[in-house]
KESEDREN-514806 format. One line per field, with one value per residue (C-alpha): residue number from 1; y, z, x. Coordinates in pm, whole numbers, plus 32768, in hexadecimal, padded with zeros to 4 digits. Example, Ala and Ser with C-alpha at 12.3 -4.5 7.8 and 13.67 -1.06 7.14 Angstrom:
2
i = [1_2]
y = [7E3E_7F96]
z = [830C_82CA]
x = [84CE_8557]
% end
This chain:
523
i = [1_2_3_4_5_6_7_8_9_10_11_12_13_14_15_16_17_18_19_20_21_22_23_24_25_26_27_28_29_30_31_32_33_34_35_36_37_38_39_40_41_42_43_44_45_46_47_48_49_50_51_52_53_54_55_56_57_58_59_60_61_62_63_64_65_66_67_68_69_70_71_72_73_74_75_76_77_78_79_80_81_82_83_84_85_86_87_88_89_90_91_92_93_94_95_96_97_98_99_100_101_102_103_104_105_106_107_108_109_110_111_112_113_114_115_116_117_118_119_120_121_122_123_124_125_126_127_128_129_130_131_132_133_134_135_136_137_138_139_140_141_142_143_144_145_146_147_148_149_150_151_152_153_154_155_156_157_158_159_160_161_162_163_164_165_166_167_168_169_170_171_172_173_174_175_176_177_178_179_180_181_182_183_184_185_186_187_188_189_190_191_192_193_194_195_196_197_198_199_200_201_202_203_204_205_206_207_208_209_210_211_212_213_214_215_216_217_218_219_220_221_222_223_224_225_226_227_228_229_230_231_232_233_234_235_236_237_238_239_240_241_242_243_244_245_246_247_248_249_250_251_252_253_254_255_256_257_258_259_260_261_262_263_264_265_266_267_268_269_270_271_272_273_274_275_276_277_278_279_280_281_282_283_284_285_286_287_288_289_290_291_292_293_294_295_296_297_298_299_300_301_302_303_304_305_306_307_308_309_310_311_312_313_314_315_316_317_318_319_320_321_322_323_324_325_326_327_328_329_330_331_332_333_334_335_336_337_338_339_340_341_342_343_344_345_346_347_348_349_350_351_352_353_354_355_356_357_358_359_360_361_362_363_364_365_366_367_368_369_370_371_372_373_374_375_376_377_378_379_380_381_382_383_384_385_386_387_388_389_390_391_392_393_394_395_396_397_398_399_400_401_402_403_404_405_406_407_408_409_410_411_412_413_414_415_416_417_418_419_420_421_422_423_424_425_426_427_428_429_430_431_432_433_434_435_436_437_438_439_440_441_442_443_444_445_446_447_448_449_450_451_452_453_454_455_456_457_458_459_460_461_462_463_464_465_466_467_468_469_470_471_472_473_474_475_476_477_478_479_480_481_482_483_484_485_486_487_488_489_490_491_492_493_494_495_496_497_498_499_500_501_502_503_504_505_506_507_508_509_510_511_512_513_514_515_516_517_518_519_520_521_522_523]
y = [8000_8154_8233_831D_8429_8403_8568_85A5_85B5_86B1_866D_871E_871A_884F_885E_8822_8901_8851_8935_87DF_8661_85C2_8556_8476_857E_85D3_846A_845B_8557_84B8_837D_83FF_84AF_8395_82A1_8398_83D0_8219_81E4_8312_824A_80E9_819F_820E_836F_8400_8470_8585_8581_867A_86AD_8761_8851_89B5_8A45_8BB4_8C96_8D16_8BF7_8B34_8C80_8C7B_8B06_8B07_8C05_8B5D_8A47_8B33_8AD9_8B5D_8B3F_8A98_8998_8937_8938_882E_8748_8745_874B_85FB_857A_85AB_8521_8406_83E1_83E4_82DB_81F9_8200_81B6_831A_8316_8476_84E7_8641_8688_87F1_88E3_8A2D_8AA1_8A17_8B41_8B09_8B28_8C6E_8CB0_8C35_8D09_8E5D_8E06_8DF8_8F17_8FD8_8F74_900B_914F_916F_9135_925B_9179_91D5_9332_9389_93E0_939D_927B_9292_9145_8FDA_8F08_8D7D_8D18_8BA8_8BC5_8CAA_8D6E_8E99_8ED0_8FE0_904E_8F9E_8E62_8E53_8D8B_8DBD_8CBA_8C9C_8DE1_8EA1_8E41_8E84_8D26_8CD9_8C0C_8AE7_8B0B_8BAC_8CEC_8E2F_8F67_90DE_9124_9235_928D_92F7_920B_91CC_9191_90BF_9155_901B_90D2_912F_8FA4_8F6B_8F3F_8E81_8D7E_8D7E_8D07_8C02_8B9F_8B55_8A7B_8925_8845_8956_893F_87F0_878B_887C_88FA_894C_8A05_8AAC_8B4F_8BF9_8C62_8CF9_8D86_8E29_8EDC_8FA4_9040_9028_90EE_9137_9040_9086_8FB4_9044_9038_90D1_9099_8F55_8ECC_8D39_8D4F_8DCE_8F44_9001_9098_91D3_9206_9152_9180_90D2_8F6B_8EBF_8E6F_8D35_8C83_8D41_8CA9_8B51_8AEB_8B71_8A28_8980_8A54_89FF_88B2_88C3_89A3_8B13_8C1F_8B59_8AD8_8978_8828_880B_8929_8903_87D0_87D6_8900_897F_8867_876E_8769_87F4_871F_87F8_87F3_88C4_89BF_8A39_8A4E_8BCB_8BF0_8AEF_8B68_8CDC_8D6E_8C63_8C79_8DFF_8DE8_8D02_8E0F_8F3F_8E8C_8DFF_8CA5_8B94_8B2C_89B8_88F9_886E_8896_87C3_880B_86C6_86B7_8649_8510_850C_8425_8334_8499_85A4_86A5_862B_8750_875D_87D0_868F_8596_84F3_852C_83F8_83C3_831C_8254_81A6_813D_80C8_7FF3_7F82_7F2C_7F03_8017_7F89_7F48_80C3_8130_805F_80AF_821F_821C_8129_81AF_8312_83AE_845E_85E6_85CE_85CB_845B_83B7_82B1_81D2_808C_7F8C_802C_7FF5_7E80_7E3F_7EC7_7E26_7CBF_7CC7_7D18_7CFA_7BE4_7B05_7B52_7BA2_7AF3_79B5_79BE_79D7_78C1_77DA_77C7_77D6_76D0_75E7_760E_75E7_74A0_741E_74B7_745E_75F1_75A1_768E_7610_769B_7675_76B0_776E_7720_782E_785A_788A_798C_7A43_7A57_7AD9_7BE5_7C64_7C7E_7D38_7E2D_7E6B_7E65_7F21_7FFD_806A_8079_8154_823C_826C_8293_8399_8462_8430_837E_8278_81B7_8186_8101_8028_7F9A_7F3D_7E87_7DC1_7D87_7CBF_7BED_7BA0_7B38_7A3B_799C_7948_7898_7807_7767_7730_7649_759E_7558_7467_739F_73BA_7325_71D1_71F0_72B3_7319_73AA_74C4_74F0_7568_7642_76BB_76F9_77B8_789F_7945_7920_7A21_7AEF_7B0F_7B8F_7C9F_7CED_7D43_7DEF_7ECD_7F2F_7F9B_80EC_806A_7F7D_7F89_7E94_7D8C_7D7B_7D75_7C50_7B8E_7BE5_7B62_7A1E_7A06_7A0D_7B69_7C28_7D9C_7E2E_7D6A_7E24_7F71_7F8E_7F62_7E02_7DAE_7DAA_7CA8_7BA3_7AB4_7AB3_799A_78CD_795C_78E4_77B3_7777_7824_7705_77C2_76E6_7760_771B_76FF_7876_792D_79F4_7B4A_7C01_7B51_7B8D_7CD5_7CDC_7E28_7E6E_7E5D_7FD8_801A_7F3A_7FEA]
z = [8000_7F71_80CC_8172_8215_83AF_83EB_84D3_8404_8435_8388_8380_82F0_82B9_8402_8397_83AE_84A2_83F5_83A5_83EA_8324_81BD_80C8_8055_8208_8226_80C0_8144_82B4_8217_80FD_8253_830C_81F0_81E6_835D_8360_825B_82B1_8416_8378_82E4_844B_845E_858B_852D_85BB_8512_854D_850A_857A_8550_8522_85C9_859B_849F_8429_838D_84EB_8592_846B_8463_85FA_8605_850D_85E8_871C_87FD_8825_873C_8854_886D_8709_8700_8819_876F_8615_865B_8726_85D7_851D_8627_8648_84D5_84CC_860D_8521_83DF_84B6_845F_855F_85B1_86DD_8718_86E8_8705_871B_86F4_8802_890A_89C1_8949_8807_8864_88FE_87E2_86C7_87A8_87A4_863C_861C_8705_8633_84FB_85B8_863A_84AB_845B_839F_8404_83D2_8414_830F_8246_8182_8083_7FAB_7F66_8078_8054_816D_8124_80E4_81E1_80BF_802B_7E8D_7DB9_7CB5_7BBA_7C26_7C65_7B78_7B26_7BA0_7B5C_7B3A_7B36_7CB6_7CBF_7D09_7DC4_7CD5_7DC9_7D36_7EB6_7EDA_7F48_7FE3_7FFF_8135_81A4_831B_83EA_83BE_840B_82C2_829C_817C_80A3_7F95_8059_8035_7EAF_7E6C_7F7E_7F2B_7DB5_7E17_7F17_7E27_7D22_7E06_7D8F_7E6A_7F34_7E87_7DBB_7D0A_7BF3_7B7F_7CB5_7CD3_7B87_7BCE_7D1E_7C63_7B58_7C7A_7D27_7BFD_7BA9_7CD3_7E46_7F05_8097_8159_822E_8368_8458_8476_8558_84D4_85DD_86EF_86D5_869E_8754_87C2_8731_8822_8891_87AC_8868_8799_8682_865B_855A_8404_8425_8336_8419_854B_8475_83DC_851B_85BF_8513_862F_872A_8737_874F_8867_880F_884D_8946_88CD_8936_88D0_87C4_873B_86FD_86A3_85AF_851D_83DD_838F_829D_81E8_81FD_813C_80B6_7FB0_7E68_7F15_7FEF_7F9B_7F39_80CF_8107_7FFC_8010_8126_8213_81A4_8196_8328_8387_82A2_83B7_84D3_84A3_84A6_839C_827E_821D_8154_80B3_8036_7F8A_7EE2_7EAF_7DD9_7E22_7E46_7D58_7D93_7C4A_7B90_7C43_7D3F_7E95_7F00_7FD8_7EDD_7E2A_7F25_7ECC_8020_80A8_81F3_8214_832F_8277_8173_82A6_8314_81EC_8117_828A_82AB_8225_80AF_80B9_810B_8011_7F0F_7F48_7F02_7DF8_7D18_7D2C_7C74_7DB4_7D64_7C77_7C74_7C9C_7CD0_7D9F_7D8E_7E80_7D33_7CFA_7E66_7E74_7D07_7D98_7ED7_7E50_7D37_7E00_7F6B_7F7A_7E23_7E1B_7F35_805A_7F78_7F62_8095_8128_801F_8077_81CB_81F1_8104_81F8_830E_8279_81B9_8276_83BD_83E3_843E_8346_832F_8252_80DE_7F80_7E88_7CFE_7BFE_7BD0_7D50_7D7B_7C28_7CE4_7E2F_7D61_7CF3_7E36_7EB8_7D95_7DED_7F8B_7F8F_7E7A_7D9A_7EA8_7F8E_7E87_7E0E_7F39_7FCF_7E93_7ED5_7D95_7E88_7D4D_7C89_7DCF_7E12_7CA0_7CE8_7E0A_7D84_7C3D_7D30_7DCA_7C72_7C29_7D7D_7CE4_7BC6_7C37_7D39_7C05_7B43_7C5F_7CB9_7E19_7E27_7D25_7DBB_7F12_7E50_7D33_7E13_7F49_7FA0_7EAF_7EED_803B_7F99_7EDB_8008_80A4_7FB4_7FA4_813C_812A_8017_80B0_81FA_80FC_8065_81AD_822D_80F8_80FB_825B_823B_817C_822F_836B_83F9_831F_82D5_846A_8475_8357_83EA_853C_8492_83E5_8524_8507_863B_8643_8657_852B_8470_83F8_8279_832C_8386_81ED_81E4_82D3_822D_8357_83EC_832C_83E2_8544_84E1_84C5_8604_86D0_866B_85D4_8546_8472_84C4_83F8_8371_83BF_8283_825C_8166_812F_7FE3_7FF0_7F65_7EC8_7FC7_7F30_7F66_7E7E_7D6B_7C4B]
x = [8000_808F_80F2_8009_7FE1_7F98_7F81_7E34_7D32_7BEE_7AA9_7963_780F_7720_7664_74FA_73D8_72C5_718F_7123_718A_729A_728A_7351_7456_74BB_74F9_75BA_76B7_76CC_771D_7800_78BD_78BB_7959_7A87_7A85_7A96_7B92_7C55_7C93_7CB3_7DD9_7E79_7E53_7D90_7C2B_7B2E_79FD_78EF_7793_7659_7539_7516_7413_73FF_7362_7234_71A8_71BD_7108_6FD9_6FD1_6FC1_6ECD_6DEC_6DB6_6D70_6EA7_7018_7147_71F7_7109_70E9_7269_7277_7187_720E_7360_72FD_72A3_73F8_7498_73D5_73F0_7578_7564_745E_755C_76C9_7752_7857_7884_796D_7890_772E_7719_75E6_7618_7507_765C_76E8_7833_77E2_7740_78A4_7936_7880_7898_7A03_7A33_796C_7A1D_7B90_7B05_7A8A_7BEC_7C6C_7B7D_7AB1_7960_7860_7725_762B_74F3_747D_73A4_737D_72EC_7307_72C9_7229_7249_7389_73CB_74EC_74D5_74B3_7508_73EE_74D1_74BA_732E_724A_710A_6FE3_6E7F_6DC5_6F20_6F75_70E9_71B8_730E_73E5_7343_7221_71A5_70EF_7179_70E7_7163_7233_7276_732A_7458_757A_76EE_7785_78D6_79C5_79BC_7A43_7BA9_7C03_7B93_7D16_7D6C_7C1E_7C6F_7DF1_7D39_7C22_7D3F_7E39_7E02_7D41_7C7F_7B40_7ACC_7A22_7ACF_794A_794A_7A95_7A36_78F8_799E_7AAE_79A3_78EA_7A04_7A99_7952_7994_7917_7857_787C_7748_766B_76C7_7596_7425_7335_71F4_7223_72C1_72D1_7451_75E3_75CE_7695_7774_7746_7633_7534_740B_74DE_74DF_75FE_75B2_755D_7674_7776_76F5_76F3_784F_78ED_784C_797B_7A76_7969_79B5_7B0A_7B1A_7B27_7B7B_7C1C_7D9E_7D24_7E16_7CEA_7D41_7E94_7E62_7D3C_7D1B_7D28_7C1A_7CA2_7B45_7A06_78EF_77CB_76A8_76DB_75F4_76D2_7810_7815_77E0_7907_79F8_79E8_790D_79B9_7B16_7AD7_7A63_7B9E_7C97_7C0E_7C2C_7D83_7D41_7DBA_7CB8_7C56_7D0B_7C17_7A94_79CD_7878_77A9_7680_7525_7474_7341_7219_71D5_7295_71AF_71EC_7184_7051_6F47_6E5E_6EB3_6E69_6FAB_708D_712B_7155_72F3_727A_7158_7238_730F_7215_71A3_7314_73ED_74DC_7607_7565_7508_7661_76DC_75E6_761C_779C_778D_766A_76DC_77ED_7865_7857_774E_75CE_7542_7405_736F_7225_71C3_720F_737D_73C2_7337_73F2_7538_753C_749B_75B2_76EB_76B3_75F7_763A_7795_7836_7740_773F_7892_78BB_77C4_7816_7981_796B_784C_7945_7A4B_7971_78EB_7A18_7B52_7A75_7AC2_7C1F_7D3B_7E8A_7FE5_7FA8_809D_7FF4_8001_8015_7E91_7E84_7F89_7F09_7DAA_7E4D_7EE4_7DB1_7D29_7E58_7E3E_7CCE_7D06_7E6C_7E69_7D43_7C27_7D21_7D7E_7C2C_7B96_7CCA_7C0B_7AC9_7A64_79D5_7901_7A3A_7AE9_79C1_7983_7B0A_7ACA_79B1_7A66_7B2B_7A0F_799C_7B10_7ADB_7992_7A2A_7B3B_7A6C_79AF_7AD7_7BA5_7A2F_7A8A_796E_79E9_7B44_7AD7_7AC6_7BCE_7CE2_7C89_7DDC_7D9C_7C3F_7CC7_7DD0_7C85_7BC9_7CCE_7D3E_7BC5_7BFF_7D15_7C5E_7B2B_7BFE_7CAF_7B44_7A94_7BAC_7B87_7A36_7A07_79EE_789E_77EE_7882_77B4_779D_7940_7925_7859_7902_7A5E_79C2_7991_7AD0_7B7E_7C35_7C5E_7C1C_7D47_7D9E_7CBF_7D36_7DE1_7F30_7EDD_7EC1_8031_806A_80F0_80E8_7F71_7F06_8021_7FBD_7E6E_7EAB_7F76_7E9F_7D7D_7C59_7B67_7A62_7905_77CB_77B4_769C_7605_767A_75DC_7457_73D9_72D1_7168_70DA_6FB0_6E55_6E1F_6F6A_6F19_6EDF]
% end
C-alpha cells in the first residue's frame, strides 16, 4: 500500500437546518462523511469528525411561530431528529454540535469581535433581496423570475425586499486574497465547483450584511444588543466551536485548519468565500479543503414537499438494513455529481453485489470449510492460478480502493473492489472445490483457503462502507480487532498465526440476506 499521510485529520459536515425532520440528501452527506471519517482511520491517522444542527435564523423563528411555540423549543425537538438519524445510519461522529450551546455563542462573539479589531466591520443600511429559505442574500442579478413574475433565488426559493440597520463585513477587501485561495489546487473540488467561485469572485464582491434586527432567534451581536448575527456567520463558526475556541485548547492546535469540510453544491459560496473571508479578519488559518457534493434525486426528480416525493433515510433504513443503503449510496453515485435513487435500484444493487456476490461467496466457502476442512485451516503452497488471484485482490484491497477513496471517487473505488469479488467467484467455479473434495482433496483445501485469505483482505477493504457487515464477517473469519485497520493488509504472517492459534471455522451465519422490493415500492 502506497504511504500515507497520518497527520490528524479534521472532518466536517454542513450542520443541518432542523426547520423540518431529516431527508435522504442529510443522510447522503452524513454517510459520505462518515465513509471518509472510517477509512481515513483504517488508514492510521487520528480522526475528529463533527456534525450537528444549526438552529438559528429566521426561518426557525417563522417556522416556530407558525406552530404557536418558541424557537428554542422547536430547535430541541428537531435537532433530536438529526441526531437520532446519524445514530440510526452508524455515522460515527466525535461532536454533535448545536449552535443554540453557549460556547458557541462564546465562540461566534469571539470571531466577531477579531474582525472588529481588523476593522472589518460598519454600520449601515441594507436595502435588498433576502432569501429567507436560504437564509443568503442575492443581488438583483442573480434573481429569476417565477410564476406571475415572483422574483426567484438561483434555488428556485422566494425572496422578499429587506430593508434594515446592519453591520456589514468588507467582503470586497479580501477578493485578491480569495481569488489566490480559490485558485490553489485542491482547495475547492469538484473543479465545476472551483470554477463557478472563481467566476463569481472576479465580477467583483460586494461588503455583506452580517446583522439583522428584524429578530432575535440568533448570537447578539456584541455591543449592539438589538442586533443578532447573520445567521451564516453564527453557522460555519460551529466548525471552531467544536474544537474549543476562542480558547487555545490541545484541539485546537491540533485540529485546526480543518482538513475537509463536506457540503452540498448549495453552499459552497458561504464555505469558499464568505467563510474563508471571516477566518482571513480574524487571523485564523483557512481549510484545506472543501468539497461541494451534488444532490440525491428521487427516481431523477427534485425531492419537494409539494411533490409528495420526500424520503424519509430511516424508512429506507428499515426497509433495505442500513448497510445496503450506505453501500448503495457510494456505489450508485458518481461522488460530486447529481444522482438519483429509487427502492428497485437499491434492492438491484444490494441483491447483485452484497448478497449474490460477495455474501455467497462468502457462505459458500466458509460452509465448505466448515463441512469439508471440519473448519480446521492449516499451511498451504499456492500454484500459479492461486497466487495470480491473490494478486488481484491485493491490487483491489491495497491499492485502487485506497487511492480512490483518499479522492473521494468512492464508486470507482468500490466497482474496484467488487471487480475483485467477481474475480473470487470465478475462480471459485473454475477450481470446483466440490468436485475437488473427491478428485484431490489436498487442493480443494488450497482452494478453500485462498478465498479464506481474500475474503479477510475484502472485508477489511470495505469497512468504511458497511461497517457492520465487514464486522460481522471478520468476526467469523476469526480476525481480531486490532487486526483490522489497512495496516494489518500488509502482514504477511497472520494467516500463519491463524493457524497456530487454532481457529476453527464454524457453520457461517448469512451475512448479507437477499432483499425483496416491498409491495408499496413496486412499481
Amino acid at each position: 500500500m502506497a504511504e500515507t499521510d497520518t497527520s490528524p485529520f479534521y472532518i466536517t459536515t454542513a450542520i443541518n437546518y432542523p426547520n423540518g425532520r431529516p431527508h435522504i440528501g442529510h443522510a447522503y452527506e452524513g454517510i459520505a462523511a462518515d465513509v471518509i471519517a472510517r477509512f481515513q482511520r483504517l488508514r492510521g491517522r487520528q480522526v475528529r469528525f463533527q456534525t450537528g444542527t444549526d438552529e438559528h435564523g429566521l426561518k426557525m423563528a417563522r417556522k416556530a411561530e407558525e406552530q404557536g411555540r418558541s424557537p428554542r423549543e422547536l430547535a430541541d425537538e428537531m435537532s433530536g431528529y438529526f441526531r437520532e438519524m446519524d445514530e440510526k445510519l452508524n455515522i460515527s461522529f466525535d461532536r454533535f454540535i448545536r449552535t443554540v450551546e453557549p460556547e458557541h455563542h462564546r465562540a461566534s462573539q469571539a470571531i466577531w469581535e477579531r474582525m472588529a479589531d481588523a476593522g472589518d466591520l460598519y454600520l449601515d443600511r441594507y436595502e435588498g433581496w433576502y432569501s429567507v429559505r436560504d437564509e443568503a442574500y442575492y443581488d438583483e442579478s442573480e434573481l429569476k423570475e417565477g410564476e406571475g413574475g415572483a422574483k426567484l433565488s438561483p434555488q428556485d426559493t422566494p425572496v422578499e425586499w429587506t430593508v434594515e440597520e446592519s453591520w456589514f463585513f468588507r467582503l470586497s477587501k479580501y477578493q485578491e486574497p480569495l481569488l489566490e485561495l480559490l485558485k490553489t489546487p485542491g482547495f475547492l473540488e469538484p473543479a465545476s465547483r472551483r470554477n463557478e467561485m472563481i467566476a463569481f469572485v472576479e465580477q467583483g464582491l460586494r461588503d455583506l450584511s452580517v446583522s439583522r434586527t428584524s429578530f432575535d432567534w440568533g448570537v447578539k451581536v456584541p455591543g449592539s444588543e438589538d442586533h443578532v448575527m447573520y445567521v451564516w456567520v453564527d453557522a460555519l463558526t460551529n466548525y471552531l466551536t467544536g474544537l474549543g475556541f476562542p480558547d487555545e485548547t490541545p484541539e485546537m492546535a491540533e485540529f485546526w485548519p480543518a482538513s475537509l469540510h463536506l457540503i452540498g453544491k448549495d453552499i459552497v459560496r458561504f464555505h469558499t468565500v464568505y467563510w474563508p473571508a471571516f477566518l482571513m479578519s480574524a487571523k485564523l488559518p483557512v481549510p484545506k479543503a472543501v468539497f461541494g457534493h451534488g444532490f440525491l434525486l428521487n427516481r431523477g426528480q427534485k425531492e419537494s414537499k409539494s411533490l409528495g416525493n420526500v424520503t424519509d433515510p430511516l424508512g429506507l433504513a428499515d426497509k433495505f438494513g442500513v448497510d445496503a443503503l450506505r453501500y448503495f449510496l457510494m456505489r450508485e453515485v458518481a461522488f460530486g455529481k447529481d444522482g438519483s435513487y429509487s427502492a428497485e435500484a437499491i434492492v438491484e444493487r444490494a441483491n447483485a453485489e452484497l448478497a449474490n456476490s460477495f455474501g455467497n461467496l462468502a457462505q459458500r466457502t466458509l460452509s465448505m470449510i466448515a463441512k469439508n476442512m471440519d473448519g480446521v485451516l492449516e499451511a498451504f503452497d499456492s500454484e500459479e492460478v492461486d497466487v495470480d488471484l491473490q494478486g488481484t485482490v491485493n491490487d483491489a484491497c491495497k491499492v485502487q480502493l485506497p487511492r480512490e477513496f483518499e479522492a473521494m471517487r468512492f464508486s470507482i473505488g468500490i466497482e474496484e473492489w467488487i471487480r475483485a469479488v467477481y474475480a473470487c467467484n470465478q475462480y471459485v467455479d473454475e477450481q470446483a472445490p466440490w468436485a475437488l473434495k473427491k478428485t484431490d482433496p489436498d487442493r480443494m483445501k488450497v482452494v478453500l483457503q485462498t478465498i479464506f485469505v481474500a475474503l479477510r483482505d475484502l472485508a477489511i477493504a470495505i469497512q468504511p462502507v458497511v461497517p457492520d457487515k465487514a464486522a460481522a464477517l471478520l468476526d467469523q473469519l476469526g480476525i481480531p480487532e486490532d487486526e483490522r485497520s489497512y495496516a494489518a493488509l500488509e502482514d504477511r504472517n497472520w494467516f500463519i498465526r491463524h493457524v497456530e492459534n487454532g481457529f476453527v471455522v464454524s457453520k457461517p451465519t448469512p451475512i448479507f440476506p437477499r432483499l425483496e422490493l416491498p409491495e408499496e415500492d413496486a412499481g
